[in-house]
C-alpha positions as CSV (number, residue, x, y, z in Angstrom):
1,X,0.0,0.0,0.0
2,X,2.8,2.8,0.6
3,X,4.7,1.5,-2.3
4,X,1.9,2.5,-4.8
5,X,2.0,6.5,-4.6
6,X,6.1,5.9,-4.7
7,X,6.0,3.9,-8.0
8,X,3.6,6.1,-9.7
9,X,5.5,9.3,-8.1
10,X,8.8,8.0,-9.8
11,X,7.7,7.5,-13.0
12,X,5.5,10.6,-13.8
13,X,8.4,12.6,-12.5
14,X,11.0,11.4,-14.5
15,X,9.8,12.9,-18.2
16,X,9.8,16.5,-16.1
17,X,13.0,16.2,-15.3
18,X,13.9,15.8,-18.5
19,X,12.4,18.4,-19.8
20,X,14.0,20.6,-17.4
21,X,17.1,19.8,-18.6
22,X,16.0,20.2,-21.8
23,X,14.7,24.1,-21.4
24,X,18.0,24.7,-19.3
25,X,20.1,25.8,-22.3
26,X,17.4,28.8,-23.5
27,X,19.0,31.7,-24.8
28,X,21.0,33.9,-22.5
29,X,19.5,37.5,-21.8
30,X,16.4,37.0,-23.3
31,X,14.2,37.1,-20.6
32,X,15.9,40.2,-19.3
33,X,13.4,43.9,-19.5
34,X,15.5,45.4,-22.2
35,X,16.5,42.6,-24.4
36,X,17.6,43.7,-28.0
37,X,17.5,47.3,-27.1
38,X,21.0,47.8,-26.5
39,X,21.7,46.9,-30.5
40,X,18.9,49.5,-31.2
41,X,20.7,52.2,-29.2
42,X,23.7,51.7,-30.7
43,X,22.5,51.3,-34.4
44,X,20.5,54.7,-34.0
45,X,23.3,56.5,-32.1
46,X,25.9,55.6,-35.1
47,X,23.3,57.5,-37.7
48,X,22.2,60.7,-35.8
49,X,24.9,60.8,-32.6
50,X,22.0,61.0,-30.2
51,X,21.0,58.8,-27.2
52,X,18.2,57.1,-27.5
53,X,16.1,55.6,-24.2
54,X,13.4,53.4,-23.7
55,X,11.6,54.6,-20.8
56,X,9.8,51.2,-18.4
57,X,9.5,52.7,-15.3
58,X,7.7,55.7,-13.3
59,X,11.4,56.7,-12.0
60,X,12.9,56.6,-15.9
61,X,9.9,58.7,-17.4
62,X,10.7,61.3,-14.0
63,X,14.1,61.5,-15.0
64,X,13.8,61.9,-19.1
65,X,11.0,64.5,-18.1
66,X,13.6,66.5,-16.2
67,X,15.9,66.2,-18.6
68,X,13.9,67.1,-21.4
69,X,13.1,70.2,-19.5
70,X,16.7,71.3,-18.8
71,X,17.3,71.1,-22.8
72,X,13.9,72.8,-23.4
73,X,12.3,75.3,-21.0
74,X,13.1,78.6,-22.5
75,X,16.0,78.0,-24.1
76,X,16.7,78.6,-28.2
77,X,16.5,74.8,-29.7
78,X,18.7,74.0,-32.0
79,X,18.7,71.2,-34.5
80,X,20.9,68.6,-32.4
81,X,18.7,69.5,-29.3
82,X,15.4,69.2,-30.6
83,X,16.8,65.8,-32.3
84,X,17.8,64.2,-28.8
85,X,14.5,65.6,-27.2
86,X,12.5,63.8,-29.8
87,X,14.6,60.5,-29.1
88,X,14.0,61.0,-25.1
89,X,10.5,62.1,-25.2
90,X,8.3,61.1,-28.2
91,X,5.8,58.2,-27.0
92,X,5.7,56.7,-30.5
93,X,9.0,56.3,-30.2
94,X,8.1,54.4,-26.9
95,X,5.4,51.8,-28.6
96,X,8.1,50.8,-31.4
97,X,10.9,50.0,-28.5
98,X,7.6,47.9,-26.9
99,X,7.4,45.8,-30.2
100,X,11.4,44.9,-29.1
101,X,10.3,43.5,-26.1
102,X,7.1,41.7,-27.7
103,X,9.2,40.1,-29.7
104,X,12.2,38.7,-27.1
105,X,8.9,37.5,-25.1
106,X,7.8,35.6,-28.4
107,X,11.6,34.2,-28.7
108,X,11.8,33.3,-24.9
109,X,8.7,31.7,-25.3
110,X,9.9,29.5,-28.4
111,X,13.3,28.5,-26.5
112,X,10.9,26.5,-24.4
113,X,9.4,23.1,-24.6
114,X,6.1,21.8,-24.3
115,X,4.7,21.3,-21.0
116,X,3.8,17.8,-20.7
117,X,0.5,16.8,-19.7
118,X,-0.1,14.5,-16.9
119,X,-3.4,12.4,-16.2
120,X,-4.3,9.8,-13.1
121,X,-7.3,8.1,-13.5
122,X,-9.4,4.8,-12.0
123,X,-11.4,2.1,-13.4
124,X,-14.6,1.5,-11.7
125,X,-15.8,2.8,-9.0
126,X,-13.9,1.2,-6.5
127,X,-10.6,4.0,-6.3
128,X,-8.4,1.3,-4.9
129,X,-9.1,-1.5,-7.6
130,X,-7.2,0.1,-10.8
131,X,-5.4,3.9,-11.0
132,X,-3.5,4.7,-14.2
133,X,-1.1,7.7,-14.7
134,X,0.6,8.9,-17.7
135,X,3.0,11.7,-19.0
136,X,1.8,12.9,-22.5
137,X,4.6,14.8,-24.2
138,X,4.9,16.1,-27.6
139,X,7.7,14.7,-29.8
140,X,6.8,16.9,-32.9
141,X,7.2,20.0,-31.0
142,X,10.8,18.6,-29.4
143,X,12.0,17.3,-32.8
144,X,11.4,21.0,-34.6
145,X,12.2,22.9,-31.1
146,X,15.6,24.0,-33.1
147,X,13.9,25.4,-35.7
148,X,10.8,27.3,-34.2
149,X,13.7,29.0,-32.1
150,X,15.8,30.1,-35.4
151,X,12.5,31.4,-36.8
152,X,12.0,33.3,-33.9
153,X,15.1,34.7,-33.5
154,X,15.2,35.9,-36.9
155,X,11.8,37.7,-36.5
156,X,13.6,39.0,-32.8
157,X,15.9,40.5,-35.0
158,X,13.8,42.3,-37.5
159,X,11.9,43.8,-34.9
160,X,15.1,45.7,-33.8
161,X,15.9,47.1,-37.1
162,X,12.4,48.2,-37.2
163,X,12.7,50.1,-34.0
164,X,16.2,51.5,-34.9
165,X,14.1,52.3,-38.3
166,X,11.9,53.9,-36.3
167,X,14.1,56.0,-34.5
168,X,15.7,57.0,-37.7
169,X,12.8,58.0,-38.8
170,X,11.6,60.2,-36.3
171,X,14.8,61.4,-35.8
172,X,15.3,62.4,-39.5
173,X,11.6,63.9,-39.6
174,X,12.6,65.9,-36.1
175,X,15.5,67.7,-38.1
176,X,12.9,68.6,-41.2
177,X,10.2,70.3,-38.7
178,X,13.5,72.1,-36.7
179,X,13.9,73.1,-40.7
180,X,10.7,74.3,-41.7
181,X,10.5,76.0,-38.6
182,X,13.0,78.2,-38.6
183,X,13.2,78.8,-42.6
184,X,9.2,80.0,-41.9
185,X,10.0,82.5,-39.1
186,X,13.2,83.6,-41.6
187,X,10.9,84.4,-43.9
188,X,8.3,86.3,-41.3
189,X,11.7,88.3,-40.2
190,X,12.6,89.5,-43.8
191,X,9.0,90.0,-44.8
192,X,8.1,92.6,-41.8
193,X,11.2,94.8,-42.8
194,X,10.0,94.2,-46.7
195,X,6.5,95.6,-45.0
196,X,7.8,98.7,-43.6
197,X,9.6,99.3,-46.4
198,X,6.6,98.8,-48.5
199,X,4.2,101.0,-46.0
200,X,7.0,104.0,-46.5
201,X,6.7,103.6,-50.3
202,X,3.2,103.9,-50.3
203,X,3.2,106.6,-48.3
204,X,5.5,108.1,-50.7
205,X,3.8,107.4,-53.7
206,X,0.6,109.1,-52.5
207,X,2.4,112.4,-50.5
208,X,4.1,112.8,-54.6
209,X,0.4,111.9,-56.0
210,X,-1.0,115.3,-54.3
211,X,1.5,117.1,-55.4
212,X,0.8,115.6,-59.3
213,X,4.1,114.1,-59.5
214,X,2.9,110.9,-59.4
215,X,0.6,109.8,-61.4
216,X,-3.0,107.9,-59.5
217,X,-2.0,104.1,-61.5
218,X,1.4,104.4,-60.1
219,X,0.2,105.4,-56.5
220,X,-2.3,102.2,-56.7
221,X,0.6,100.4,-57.8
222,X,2.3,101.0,-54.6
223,X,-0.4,100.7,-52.4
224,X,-1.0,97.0,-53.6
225,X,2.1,95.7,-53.3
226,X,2.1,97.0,-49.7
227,X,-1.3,95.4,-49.4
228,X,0.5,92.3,-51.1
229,X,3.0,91.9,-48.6
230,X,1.1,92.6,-45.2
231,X,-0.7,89.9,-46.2
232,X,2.1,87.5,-47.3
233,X,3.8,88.9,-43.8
234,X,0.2,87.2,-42.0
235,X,0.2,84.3,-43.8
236,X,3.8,83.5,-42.8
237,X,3.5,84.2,-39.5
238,X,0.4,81.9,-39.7
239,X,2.7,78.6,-41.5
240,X,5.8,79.4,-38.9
241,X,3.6,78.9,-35.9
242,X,2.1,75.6,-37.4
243,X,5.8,74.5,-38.5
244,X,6.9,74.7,-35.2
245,X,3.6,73.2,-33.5
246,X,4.6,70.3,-35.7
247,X,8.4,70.6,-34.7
248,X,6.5,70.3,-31.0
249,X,5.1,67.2,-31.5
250,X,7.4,65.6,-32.8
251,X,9.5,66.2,-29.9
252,X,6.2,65.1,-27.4
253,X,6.3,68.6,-25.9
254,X,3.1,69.6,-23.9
255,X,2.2,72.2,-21.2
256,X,5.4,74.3,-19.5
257,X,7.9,73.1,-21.8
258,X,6.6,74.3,-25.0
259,X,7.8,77.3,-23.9
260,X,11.3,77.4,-26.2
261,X,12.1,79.4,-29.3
262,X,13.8,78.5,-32.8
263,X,16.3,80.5,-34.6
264,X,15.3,83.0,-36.7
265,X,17.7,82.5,-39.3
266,X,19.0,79.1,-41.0
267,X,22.6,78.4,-41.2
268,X,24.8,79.7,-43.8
269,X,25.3,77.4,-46.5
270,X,28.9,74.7,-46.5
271,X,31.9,75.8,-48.3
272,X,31.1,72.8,-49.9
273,X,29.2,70.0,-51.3
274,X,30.0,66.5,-49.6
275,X,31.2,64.1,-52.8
276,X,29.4,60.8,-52.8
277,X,31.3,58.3,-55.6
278,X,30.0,55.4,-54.1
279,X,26.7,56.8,-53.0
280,X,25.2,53.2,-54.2
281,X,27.2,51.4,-52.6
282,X,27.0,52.7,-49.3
283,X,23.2,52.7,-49.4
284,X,23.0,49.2,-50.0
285,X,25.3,48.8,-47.5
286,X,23.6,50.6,-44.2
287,X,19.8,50.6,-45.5
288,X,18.1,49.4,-42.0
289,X,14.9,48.4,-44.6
290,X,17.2,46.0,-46.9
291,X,18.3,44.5,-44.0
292,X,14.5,43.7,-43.0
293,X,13.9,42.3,-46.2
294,X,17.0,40.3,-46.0
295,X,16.0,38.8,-42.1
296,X,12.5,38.2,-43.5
297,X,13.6,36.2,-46.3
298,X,16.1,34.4,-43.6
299,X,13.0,33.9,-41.3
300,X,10.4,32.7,-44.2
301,X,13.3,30.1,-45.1
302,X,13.2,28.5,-42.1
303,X,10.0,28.5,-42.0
304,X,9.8,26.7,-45.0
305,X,12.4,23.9,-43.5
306,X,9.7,23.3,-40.7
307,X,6.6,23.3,-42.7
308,X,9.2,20.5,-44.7
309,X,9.1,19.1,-41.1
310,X,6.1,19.0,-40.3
311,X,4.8,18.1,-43.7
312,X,2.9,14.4,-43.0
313,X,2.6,14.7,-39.3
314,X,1.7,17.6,-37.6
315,X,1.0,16.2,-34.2
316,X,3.1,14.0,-32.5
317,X,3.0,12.7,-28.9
318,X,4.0,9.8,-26.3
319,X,2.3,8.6,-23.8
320,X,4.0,7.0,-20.7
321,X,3.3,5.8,-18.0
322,X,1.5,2.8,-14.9
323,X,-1.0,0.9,-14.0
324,X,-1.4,0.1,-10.5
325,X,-4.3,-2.4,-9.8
326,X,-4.4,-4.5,-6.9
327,X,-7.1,-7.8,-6.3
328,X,-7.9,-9.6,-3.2
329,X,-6.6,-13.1,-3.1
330,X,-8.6,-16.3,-2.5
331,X,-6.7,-16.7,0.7
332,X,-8.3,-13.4,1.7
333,X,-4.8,-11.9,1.1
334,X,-4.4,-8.7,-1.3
335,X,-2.2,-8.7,-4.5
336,X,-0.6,-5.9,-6.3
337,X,0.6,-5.3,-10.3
338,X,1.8,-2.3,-11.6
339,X,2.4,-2.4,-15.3
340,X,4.3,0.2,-17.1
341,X,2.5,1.4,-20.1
342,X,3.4,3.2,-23.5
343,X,1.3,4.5,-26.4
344,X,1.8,6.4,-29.6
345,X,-0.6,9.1,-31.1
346,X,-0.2,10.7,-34.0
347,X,-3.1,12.2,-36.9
348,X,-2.9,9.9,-40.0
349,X,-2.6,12.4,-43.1
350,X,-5.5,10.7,-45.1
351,X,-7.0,14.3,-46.4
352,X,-4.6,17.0,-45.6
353,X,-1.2,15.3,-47.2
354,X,0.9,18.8,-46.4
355,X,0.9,19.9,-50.4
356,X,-1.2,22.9,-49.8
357,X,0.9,24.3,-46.7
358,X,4.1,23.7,-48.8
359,X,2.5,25.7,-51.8
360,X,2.3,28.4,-49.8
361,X,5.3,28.7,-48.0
362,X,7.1,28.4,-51.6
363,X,5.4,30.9,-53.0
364,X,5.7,33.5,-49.4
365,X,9.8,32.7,-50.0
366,X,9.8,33.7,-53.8
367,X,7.2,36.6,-52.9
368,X,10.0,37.9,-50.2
369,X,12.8,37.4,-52.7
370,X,11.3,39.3,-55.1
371,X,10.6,41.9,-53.3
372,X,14.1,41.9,-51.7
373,X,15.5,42.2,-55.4
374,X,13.2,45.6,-56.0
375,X,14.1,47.0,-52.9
376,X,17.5,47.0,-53.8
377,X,16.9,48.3,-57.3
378,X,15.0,51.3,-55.4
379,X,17.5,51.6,-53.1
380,X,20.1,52.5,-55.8
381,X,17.8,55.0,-57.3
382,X,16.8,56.6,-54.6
383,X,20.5,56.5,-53.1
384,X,21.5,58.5,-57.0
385,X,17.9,60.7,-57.5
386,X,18.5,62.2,-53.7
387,X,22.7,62.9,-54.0
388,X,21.4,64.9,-57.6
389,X,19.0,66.7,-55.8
390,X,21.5,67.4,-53.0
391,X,24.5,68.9,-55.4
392,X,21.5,70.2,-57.5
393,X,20.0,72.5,-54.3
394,X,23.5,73.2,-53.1
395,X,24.5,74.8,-56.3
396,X,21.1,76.7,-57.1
397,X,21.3,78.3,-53.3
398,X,24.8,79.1,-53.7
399,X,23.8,81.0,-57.0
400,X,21.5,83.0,-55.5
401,X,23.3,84.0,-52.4
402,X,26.6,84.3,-55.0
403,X,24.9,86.2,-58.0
404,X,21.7,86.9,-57.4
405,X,21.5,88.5,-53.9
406,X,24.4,90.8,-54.7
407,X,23.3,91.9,-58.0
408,X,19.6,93.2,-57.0
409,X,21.5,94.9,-53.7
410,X,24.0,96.8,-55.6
411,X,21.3,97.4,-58.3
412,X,19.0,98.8,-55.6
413,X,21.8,100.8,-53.9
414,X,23.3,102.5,-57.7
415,X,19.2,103.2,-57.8
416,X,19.1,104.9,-54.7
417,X,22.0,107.1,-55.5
418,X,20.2,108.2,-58.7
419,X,17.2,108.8,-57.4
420,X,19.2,111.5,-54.8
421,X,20.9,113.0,-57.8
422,X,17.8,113.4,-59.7
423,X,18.7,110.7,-62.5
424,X,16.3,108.4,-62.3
425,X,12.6,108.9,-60.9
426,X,10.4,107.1,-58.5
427,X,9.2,104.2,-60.4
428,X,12.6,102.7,-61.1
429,X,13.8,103.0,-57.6
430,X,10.5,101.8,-56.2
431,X,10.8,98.7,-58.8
432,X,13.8,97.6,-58.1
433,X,13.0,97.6,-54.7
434,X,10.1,94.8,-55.3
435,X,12.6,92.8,-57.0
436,X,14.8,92.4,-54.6
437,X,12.6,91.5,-52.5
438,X,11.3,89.1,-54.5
439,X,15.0,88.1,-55.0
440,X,15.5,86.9,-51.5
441,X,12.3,85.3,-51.3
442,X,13.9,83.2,-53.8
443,X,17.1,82.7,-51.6
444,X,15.7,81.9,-48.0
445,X,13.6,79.1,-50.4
446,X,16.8,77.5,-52.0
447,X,18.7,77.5,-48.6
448,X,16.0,76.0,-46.9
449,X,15.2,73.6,-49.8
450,X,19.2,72.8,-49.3
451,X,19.5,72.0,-45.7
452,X,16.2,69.7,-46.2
453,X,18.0,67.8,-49.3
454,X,20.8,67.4,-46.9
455,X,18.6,65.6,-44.5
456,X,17.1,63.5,-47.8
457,X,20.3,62.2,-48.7
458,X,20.5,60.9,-45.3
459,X,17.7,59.1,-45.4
460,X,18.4,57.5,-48.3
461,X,22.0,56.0,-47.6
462,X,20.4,55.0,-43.9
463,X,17.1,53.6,-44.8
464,X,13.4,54.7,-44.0
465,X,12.1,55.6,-47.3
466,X,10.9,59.0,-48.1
467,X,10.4,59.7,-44.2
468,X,13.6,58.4,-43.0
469,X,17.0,58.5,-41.4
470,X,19.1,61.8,-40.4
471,X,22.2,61.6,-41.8
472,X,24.0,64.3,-43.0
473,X,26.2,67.3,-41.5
474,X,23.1,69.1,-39.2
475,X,22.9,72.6,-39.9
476,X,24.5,74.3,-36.8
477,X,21.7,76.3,-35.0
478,X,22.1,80.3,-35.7
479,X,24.4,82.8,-34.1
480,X,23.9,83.1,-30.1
481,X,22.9,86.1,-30.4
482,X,20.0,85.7,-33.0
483,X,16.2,86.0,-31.2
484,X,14.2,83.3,-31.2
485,X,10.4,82.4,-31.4
């Protein structure tokens, strides 16, 4: 009678074991909080020089709120700044690092066998006649445990490009609002001093109309472009507010520390264009997307090796275990037999042969290759369309600030000293100032159009599509002493 419990104790236990040992070897660090982040960090950090975080605590999130208020409260932002605020406080940012650790959980999950499944049962109603037990454990999902774990370490992977993706992203999108921003309120700054200077030639124009020296067309020629500009002035102001409300969210700014001010002025252009000669080369090389299509294509061919697998039989399992059953004797005595027992189930592949699963896995592994082999061939363009347009904006903005600029100022200037010796009337100086306003209009838009097909480029050589990477020289924020909005 105390022998029973021991027996059946014994060998239930000893397929647990077993499997212990068996899970003991599961990957190392993968249960840890911030598995695969560290490689995001890193990969980000290399691209835009900035520190990126992920925040999974109350005591973290206090700390990056502090020190997202030291860089921000008050202060003029500049484009590295509002780069590493973005990285420390945008919550999007946040939900991509938690696909990192949705992922590890899915790998640390895989590294694990199959729990076996133990029953203890009786025949009849008497509990002391007959008790079975058994261990049910899955072969199948033993015999492929290799190979789930590969796939799901190659899908652990691809979730930390797309995070580091994603950071590139918003870092490279932080630097285009800081952009925007601070070209708009250029604009606003050169278009109130075109505004007074418009006001005081209108006021001009009609102070020589009373007189008769100036005829009424000409006065109601200046009096509309005054009209013109006040309200080209308004509607700047209006687009440099909203480019820096974007330039806000971006860097998850809210309450108190929106308080801070852009530049008013962009930064002069380089002495120089960067020279690419192997722009191609080095796209294909760093592009965080080709490097997702290349993991998924890793991932769908394993894959592919356990659907082989699994093909005929896609449930496997042993059963082991005893039977215990003890009879009275005719001499009034009782005896005892435990049997050991042993079965086999499996599903029979009468109707479902595997051909349909195999079909499909095929055709998902030529689908990823194909697209693999486009995304390359766009890469390549993309890498050659956005170092044109970089050399392209580099050299129209340096024409105008070269040529241009100079030409309509010393233009204006030889005007003005006509007009004071009674050379040249009204009109021509009047004219000429227009067009070079106009003029600079056309200069703040290639400089701006510049610094954002410097950003482009980056984007294209570090992956993220049209949205993408930083990676360029950042424009260095304005002079100290500039005031800000």
């Amino acid at each position: 009678m105390k022998r029973r419990p021991l027996t059946m104790a014994v060998v239930i236990t000893i397929p647990l074991i077993a499997a212990g040992c068996a899970t003991g070897g599961a990957l190392e660090g993968i249960s840890e909080p911030m598995a695969g982040f560290t490689t995001v960090a890193a990969r980000a950090e290399s691209v835009t020089g900035k520190e990126s975080v992920w925040v999974q605590s109350a005591e973290e999130a206090r700390t990056v709120s502090e020190r997202v208020k030291r860089l921000v409260q008050k202060k003029t932002v500049g484009p590295d700044t509002a780069v590493q605020v973005a990285l420390l406080n945008n919550k999007g940012l946040q939900v991509a690092y938690a696909e990192i650790g949705l992922s590890a959980a899915d790998m640390w999950q895989e590294s694990m066998l199959v729990n076996p499944t133990i029953s203890v049962g009786m025949i009849g109603v008497d509990p002391v006649r007959t008790i079975e037990g058994a261990v049910v454990g899955n072969i199948l999902a033993l015999a492929t445990h290799k190979r789930r774990v590969a796939v799901a370490d190659a899908r652990f992977r691809q979730a930390q490009l797309r995070a580091a993706e994603e950071t590139l992203r918003l870092a490279a999108d932080t630097r285009r609002a800081w952009i925007n921003a601070v070209s708009a309120w250029e604009r606003v700054s050169y278009l109130t001093k075109a505004q007074a200077a418009a006001d005081a030639a209108s006021e001009l124009a009609q102070k020589l109309g009373e007189t008769g020296a100036f005829t009424k067309t000409g006065q109601a020629r200046e009096h509309v472009f005054y009209a013109e500009i006040t309200g080209q002035a308004a509607e700047a102001r209006l687009a440099a507010r909203t480019a820096k409300e974007e330039l806000t969210r971006l860097m998850g700014l809210w309450g108190p520390d929106v308080s801070y001010s852009v530049p008013n002025m962009l930064p002069a252009l380089p002495k120089g264009a960067k020279a690419k000669r192997a722009i191609e080369a080095e796209a294909l090389k760093n592009r965080v997307d080709l490097e997702i299509a290349k993991l998924e294509l890793e991932a769908l061919a394993k894959s592919y090796g356990l659907t082989e697998a699994t093909r005929y039989v896609t449930d496997l399992e042993l059963l082991s275990g005893v039977e215990v059953e003890r009879e009275e004797s005719e001499e009034g005595g009782t005896e005892k037999t435990v049997s050991p027992t042993l079965e086999l189930e499996f599903v029979i592949p009468i109707f479902d042969t595997g051909k349909a699963r195999m079909r499909k896995a095929e055709l998902a592994y030529m689908q990823a290759a194909n697209r693999m082999a486009e995304k390359a061939v766009n890469i390549r363009s993309e890498a050659r369309s956005s170092y044109d347009a970089y050399r392209s904006t580099y050299d129209i903005a340096r024409h105008y600030r070269n040529n241009v600029v100079p030409l309509r100022t010393k233009i204006e200037a030889e005007s003005v000293l006509t007009y004071n010796g009674m050379i040249t009337n009204t009109f021509e100086l009047l004219a000429d100032t227009r067009a070079k306003i106009s003029s600079i209009m056309l200069s703040l838009n290639a400089k701006r159009n510049f610094w954002l097909a410097d950003v482009n480029l980056g984007s294209a050589i570090h992956g993220g599509g049209a949205s993408s990477a930083a990676g360029g020289d950042a424009p260095a924020a304005a002079e100290a002493g500039a005031e800000g909005h």
